[in-house]
N, C-alpha and C positions, 0 to 999 in steps of 0.2 A: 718107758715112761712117756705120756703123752704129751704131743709139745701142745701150747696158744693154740694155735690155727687149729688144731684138730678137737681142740674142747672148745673154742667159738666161733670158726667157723671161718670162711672167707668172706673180709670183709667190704660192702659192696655199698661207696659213696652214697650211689642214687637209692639206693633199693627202698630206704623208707619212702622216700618223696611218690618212687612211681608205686606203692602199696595206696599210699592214701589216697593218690589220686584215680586207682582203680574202687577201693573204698567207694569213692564219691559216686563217679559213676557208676558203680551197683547202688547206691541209694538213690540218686536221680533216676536211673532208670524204673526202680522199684514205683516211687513214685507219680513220674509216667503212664505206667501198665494202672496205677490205683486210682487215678484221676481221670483215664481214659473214656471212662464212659460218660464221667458230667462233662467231661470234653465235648465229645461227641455230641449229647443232646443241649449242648448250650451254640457251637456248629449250626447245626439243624434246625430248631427253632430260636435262636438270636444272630449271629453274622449270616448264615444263607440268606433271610428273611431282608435283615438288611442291607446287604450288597445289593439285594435285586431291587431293593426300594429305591438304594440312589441310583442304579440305573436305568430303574422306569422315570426317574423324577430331569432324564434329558432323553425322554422320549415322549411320542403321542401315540395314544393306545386307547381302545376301549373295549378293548377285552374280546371281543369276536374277527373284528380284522387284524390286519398288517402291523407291528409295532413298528413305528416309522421313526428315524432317528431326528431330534431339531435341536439338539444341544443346548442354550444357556435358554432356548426363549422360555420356559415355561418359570424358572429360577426369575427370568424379568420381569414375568407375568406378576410374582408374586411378591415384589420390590414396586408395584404399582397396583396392586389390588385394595381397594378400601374395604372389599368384605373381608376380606383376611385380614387386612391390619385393624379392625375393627372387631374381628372374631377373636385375636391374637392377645388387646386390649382385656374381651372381655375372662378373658382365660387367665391372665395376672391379678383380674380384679378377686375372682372366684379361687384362685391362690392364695391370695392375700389372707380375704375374708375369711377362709376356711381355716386359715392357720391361725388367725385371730380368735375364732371359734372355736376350736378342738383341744390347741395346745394348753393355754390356762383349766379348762374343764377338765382335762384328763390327767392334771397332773395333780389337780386340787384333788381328784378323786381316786386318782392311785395312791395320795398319801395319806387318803381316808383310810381306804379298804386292805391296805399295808398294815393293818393296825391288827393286835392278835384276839379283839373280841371275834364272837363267834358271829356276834347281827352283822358284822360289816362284812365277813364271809358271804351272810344269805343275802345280801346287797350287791356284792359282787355277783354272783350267779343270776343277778337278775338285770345288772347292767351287760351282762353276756350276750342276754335272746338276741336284742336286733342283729348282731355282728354273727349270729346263726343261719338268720333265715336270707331269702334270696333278695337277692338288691330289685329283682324285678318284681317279686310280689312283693315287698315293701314299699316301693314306687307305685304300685297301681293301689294299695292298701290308703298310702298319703296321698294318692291324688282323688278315692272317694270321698276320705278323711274330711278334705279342704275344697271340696266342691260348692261353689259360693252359693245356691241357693238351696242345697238337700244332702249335704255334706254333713258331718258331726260336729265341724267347728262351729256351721253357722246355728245350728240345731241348739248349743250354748250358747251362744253371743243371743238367741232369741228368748229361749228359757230361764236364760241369768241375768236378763237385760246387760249384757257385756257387748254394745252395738259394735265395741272396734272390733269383734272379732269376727261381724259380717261384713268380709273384704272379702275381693278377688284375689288369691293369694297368688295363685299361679299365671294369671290373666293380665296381672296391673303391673306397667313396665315398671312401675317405681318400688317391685315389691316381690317380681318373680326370685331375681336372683337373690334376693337376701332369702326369699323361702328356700328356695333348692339349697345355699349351703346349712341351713337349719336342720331340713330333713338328712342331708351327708353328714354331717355334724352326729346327729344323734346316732347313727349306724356305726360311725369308723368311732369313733370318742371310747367305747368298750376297749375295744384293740392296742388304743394308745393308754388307756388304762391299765392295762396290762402291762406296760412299758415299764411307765412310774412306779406301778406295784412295786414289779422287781427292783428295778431302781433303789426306790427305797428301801426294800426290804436288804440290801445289801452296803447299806451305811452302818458301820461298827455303832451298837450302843456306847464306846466309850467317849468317844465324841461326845456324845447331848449329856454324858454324863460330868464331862469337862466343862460343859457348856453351866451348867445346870449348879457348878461350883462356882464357875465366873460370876454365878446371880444377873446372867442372859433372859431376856424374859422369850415369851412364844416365839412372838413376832421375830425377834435378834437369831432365836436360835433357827426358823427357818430360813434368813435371810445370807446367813452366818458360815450355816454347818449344812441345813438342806439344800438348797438351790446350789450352792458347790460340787455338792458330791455327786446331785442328780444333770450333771452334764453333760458326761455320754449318754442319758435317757434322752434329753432336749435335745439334744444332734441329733440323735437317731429317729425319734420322732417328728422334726420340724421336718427332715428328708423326708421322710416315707409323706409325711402330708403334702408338702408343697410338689414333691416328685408326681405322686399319685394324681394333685388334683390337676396336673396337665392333661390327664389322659381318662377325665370324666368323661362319659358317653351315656351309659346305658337309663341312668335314673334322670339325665335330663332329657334323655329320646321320648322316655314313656312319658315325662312330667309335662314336660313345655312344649317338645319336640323344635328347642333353639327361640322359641320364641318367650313372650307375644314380640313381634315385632322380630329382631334381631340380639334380644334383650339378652338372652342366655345362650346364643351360638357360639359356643368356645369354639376353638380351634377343632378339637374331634371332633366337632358334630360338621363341622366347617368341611371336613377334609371326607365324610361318611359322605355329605351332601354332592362335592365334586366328583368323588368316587362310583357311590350308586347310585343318582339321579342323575347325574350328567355326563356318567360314564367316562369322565376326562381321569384315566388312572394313571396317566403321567403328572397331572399340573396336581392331584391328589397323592402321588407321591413328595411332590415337594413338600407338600404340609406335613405330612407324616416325617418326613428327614427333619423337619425344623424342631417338632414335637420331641423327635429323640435328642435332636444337637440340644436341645434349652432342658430336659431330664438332666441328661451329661453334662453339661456347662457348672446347673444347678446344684446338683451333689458335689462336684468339683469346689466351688466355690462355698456351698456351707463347711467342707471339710478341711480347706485352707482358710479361711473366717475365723473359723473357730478352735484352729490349732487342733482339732480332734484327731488326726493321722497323727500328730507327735506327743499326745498325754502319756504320759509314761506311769502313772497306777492311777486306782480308782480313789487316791484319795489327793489327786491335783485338784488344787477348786478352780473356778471360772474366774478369777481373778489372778 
């Protein structure tokens, strides 16, 4: 007859503790091995990139000679620059504006086109094109556009008697940089559009339908039941706008090229300018490091602001 021990076996305190925690380790490692390659290309094009950025930003270099080591002074240089604290200025302001600009428009329009008629489908496919075509032929497209004396605007403002729309759009300091975030506006506004869609499309009808018994009118139930539940859409889109518009470059190179004057030199064009005209790729790495640290700070802080790392379902509201 067989005894215990030999129908269960010898019994061994540790044995489950160190299974599971061999377990783990084959799941971490698996892990590891699956994640390895977006490792790698985020290595290579994000930390390589930037390691060498803050160590060009305590050096002086200009790209054919010697990189010569001068530790904090270019970091000084830029704790007493008024083009840079003036360039730095105008890069909050076109943050600002932009996100004034984008965020209500995109959301009024993703709650449009969320909607299950078929016209606000072909509506949507047609708020798509700009956010297709190139940032650079759309920039040189609005900069024919708005040529103040043989442009298309002025062509109306003559033919319709509309004189205010013979202005210098891109020329007149009091008037460049509200046109550039208008033209940024209308390009990225699609994208964020797309945010809200989903957003909304992904709030239970039985909500408005609660709503709807409360005897809630329009206006109650957006304020109520919408705007609550699209709050992971508002965080994720106020980021990606205010993120993004630090590191505009390309549509104000072609539009203004930072001017008239100093009017629209954000920090990118600030730090293109030290870079490839002045060849100073140390004192242009500092702008650059500052450009990332204020991304990183920014996302940081919308994410703690607005409690969005600890919501715990989609149907927490903003209140």
């Amino acid at each position: 007859m067989a005894t215990a021990t030999e129908v269960l076996g010898t019994y061994e305190p540790g044995r489950p503790r160190r299974d599971a925690r061999t377990a783990k380790r084959r799941v971490l490692l698996a892990d590891l091995v699956g994640i390895s390659p977006a490792l790698a290309l985020y290595a290579v094009f994000i930390v390589v990139p930037t390691v060498f950025a803050l160590f060009l930003s305590f050096t002086d270099w200009n790209l054919i000679g010697r990189i010569r080591w001068v530790g904090l002074a270019n970091w000084d240089r830029f704790l007493t620059d008024p083009v840079a604290h003036h360039s730095l200025l105008v890069t909050f302001e076109l943050a600002g504006l932009s996100w004034l600009a984008q965020t209500p428009l995109a959301m009024a329009l993703g709650i449009f086109v969320a909607g299950t008629q078929r016209y606000r489908a072909i509506y949507a496919a047609i708020y798509l094109v700009p956010l297709l075509l190139s940032t650079a032929g759309l920039s040189l497209m609005w900069q024919s556009f708005l040529f103040p004396q043989f442009g298309g605007l002025a062509w109306l403002g003559t033919h319709l008697h509309l004189e205010f729309l013979n202005q210098n759009w891109l020329g007149s300091p009091n008037l460049a940089l509200f046109t550039v975030v208008v033209i940024i506006a209308w390009q990225f506004v699609p994208f964020h559009t797309l945010i809200f869609q989903a957003g909304r499309r992904s709030i239970p009808g039985e909500l408005y339908d609660a709503a709807t018994v409360d005897g809630v009118n329009t206006w109650q139930s957006f304020w109520h039941v919408t705007l609550p539940q699209l709050r992971y859409s508002i965080v994720t889109s106020s980021t990606l706008v205010l993120v993004g518009s630090l590191t505009y470059f390309d549509v104000i190179y072609i539009l203004t090229l930072g001017g008239p004057g100093d009017t629209t030199r954000v920090l990118a064009m600030d730090m293109y300018n030290v870079g490839f005209t002045e060849t100073q790729f140390g004192y242009a790495s500092v702008l650059a490091s500052v450009l990332g640290a204020l991304g990183i700070l920014l996302s940081i802080g919308l994410v703690r602001f607005t409690g969005f790392g600890t919501m715990e379902g989609g149907r927490e509201g903003i209140w």
